[in-house]
C-alpha positions as CSV (number, residue, x, y, z in Angstrom):
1,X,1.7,-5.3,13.9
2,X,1.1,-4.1,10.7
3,X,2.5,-0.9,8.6
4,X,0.2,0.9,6.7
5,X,0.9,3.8,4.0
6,X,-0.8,7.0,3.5
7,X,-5.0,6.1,2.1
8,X,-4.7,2.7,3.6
9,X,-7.5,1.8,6.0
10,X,-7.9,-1.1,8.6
11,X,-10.2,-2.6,10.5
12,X,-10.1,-2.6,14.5
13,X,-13.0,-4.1,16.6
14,X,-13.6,-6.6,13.4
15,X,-10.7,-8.1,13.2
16,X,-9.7,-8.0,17.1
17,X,-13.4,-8.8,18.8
18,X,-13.9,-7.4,22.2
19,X,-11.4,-4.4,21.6
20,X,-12.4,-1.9,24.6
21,X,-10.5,1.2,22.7
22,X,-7.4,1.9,22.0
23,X,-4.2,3.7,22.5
24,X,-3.7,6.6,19.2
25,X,0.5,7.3,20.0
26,X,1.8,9.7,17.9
27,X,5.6,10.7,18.0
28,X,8.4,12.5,15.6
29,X,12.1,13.5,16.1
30,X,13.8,17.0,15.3
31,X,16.9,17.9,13.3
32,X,18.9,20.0,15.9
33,X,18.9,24.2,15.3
34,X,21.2,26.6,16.6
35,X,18.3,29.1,16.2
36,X,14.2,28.2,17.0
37,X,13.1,25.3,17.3
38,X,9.5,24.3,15.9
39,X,7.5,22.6,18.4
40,X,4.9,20.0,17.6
41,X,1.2,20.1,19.7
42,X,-0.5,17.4,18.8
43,X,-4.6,17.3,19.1
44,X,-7.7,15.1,18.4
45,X,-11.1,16.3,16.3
46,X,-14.0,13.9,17.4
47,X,-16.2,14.6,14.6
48,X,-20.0,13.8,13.2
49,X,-20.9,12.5,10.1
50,X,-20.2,15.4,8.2
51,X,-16.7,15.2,9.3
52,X,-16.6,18.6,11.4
53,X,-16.2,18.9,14.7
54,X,-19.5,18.2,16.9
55,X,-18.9,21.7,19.2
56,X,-15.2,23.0,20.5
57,X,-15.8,20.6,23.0
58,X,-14.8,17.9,21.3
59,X,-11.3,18.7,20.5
60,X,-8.6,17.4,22.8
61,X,-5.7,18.3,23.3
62,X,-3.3,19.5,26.3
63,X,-5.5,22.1,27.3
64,X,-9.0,20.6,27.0
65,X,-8.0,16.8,28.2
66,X,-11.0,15.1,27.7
67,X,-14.1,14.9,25.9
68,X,-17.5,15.3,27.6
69,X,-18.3,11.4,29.0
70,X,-14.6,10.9,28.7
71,X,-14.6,9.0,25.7
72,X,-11.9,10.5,24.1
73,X,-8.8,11.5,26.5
74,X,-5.5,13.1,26.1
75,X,-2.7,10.7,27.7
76,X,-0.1,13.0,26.9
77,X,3.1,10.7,26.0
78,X,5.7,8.3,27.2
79,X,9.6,7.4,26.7
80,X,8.8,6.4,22.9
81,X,5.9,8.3,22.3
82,X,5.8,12.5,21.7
83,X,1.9,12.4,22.6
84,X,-1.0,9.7,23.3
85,X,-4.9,9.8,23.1
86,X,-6.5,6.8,24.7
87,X,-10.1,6.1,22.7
88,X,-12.9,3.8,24.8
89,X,-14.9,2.7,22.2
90,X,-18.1,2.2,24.7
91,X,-17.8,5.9,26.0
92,X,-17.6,7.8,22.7
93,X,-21.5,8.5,21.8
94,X,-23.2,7.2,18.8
95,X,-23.2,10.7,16.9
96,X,-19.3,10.0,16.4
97,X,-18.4,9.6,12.6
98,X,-14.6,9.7,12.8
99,X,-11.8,10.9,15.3
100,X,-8.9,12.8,13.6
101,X,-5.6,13.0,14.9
102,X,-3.1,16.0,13.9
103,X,0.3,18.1,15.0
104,X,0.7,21.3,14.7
105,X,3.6,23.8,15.0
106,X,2.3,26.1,17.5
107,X,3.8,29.0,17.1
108,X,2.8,30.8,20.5
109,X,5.8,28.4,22.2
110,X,8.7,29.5,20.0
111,X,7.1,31.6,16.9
112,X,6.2,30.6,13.8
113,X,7.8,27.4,12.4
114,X,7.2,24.7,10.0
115,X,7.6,21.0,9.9
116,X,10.9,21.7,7.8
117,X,13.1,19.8,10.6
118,X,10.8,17.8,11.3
119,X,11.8,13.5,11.0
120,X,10.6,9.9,11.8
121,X,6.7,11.4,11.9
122,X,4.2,8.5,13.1
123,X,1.1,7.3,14.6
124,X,0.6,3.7,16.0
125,X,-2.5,2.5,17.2
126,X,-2.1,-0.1,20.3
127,X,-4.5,-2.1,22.7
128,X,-5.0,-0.8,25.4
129,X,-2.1,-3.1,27.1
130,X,0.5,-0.9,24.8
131,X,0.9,-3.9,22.3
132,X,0.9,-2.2,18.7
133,X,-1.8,-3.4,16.2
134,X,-1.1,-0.9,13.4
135,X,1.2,1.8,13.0
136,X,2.2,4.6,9.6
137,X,5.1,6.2,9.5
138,X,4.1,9.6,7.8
139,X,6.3,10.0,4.6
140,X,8.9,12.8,4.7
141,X,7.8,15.9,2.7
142,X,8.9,19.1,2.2
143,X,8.0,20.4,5.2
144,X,9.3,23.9,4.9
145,X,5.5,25.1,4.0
146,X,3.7,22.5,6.2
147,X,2.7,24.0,9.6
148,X,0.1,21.5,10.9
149,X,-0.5,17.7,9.9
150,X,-3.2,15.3,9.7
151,X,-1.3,11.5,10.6
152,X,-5.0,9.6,10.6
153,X,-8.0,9.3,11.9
154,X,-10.4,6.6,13.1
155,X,-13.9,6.1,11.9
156,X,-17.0,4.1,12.3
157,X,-17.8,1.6,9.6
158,X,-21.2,0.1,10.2
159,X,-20.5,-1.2,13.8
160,X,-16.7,-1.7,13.6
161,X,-14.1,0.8,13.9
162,X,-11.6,1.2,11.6
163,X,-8.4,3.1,11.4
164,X,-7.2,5.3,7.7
165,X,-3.6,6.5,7.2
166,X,-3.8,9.6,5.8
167,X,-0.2,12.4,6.2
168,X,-2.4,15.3,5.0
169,X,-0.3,18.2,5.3
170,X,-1.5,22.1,5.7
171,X,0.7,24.7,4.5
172,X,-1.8,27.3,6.1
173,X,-1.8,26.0,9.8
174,X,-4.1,25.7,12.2
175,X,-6.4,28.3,10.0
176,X,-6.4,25.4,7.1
177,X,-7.6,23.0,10.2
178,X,-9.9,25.7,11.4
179,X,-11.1,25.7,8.2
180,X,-11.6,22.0,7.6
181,X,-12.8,20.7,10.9
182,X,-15.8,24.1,11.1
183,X,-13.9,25.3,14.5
184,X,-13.3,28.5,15.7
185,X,-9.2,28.3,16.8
């Protein structure tokens, strides 16, 4: 396994030949509150070469599960993981630049919030038998502005995927992602 920090890239399917896909985990602990607690929703952008979303059907998250040919599909998560995306590399088309991979504080579960109490943030990629090939551990910020977050994002290069590190914070939310990825949230 190797640990990556924020602007970092790696290569995938060159490196590791016969790669099917892989597993995108993302996960993060709370500091405890006495008063609301921000909760993290965590969502995938599959994204053309311009690097916005190709239609709002290609964002997945826990209410749109899958993209269309089930290329890209929301696993939800498991004992050490908050949330998972499982990627099959054969199934996602050819118009597919890049595949982003966020967390936001949605504030329709316990109102608004920001990633203030928010610890331990991180994204592993892993085969698709769960063993980790790469994983970033999002540095800890000042979260008391940042309301969504931007761990990394896989990308074509050539023929090969690759995964990038990134820990891009938005102080504005999902408008900022809205914004960014040309989607209508």
């Amino acid at each position: 396994m190797a640990s990556m920090v924020a602007g970092s890239n790696a290569p995938l399917t060159a490196e590791n030949p016969g790669l099917p896909g892989v597993i995108i985990a993302m996960g993060w602990s709370a500091v405890p509150s006495n008063g609301p607690q921000s909760e993290l929703t965590s969502m995938a952008i599959v994204c053309g070469a311009d690097g916005r979303a190709l239609s709002p059907e290609h964002l997945v998250f826990f209410n749109q599960l899958t993209t269309a040919g089930g290329g890209v599909r929301f696993a939800g998560g498991e004992a050490r993981d908050a949330e998972q995306v499982d990627v099959e590399f054969a199934r996602v088309p050819a118009d597919v630049a890049k595949i982003s991979f966020l967390a936001y504080v949605d504030p329709e579960l316990r109102g608004p919030g920001t990633f203030a109490a928010v610890r331990s943030a991180y994204i592993r990629v892993a085969r698709p038998d769960g063993s980790e090939l790469l994983r970033f551990d999002v540095p800890e910020m000042h979260g008391d502005r940042i309301k969504a977050m931007m761990f990394g994002e896989l990308y074509r290069h050539r023929d090969d995927w690759k995964f990038r590190a990134l820990g891009q914070g938005y102080e504005n939310g999902l408008v900022g992602v809205a914004q960014d990825f040309g989607l209508d949230l």
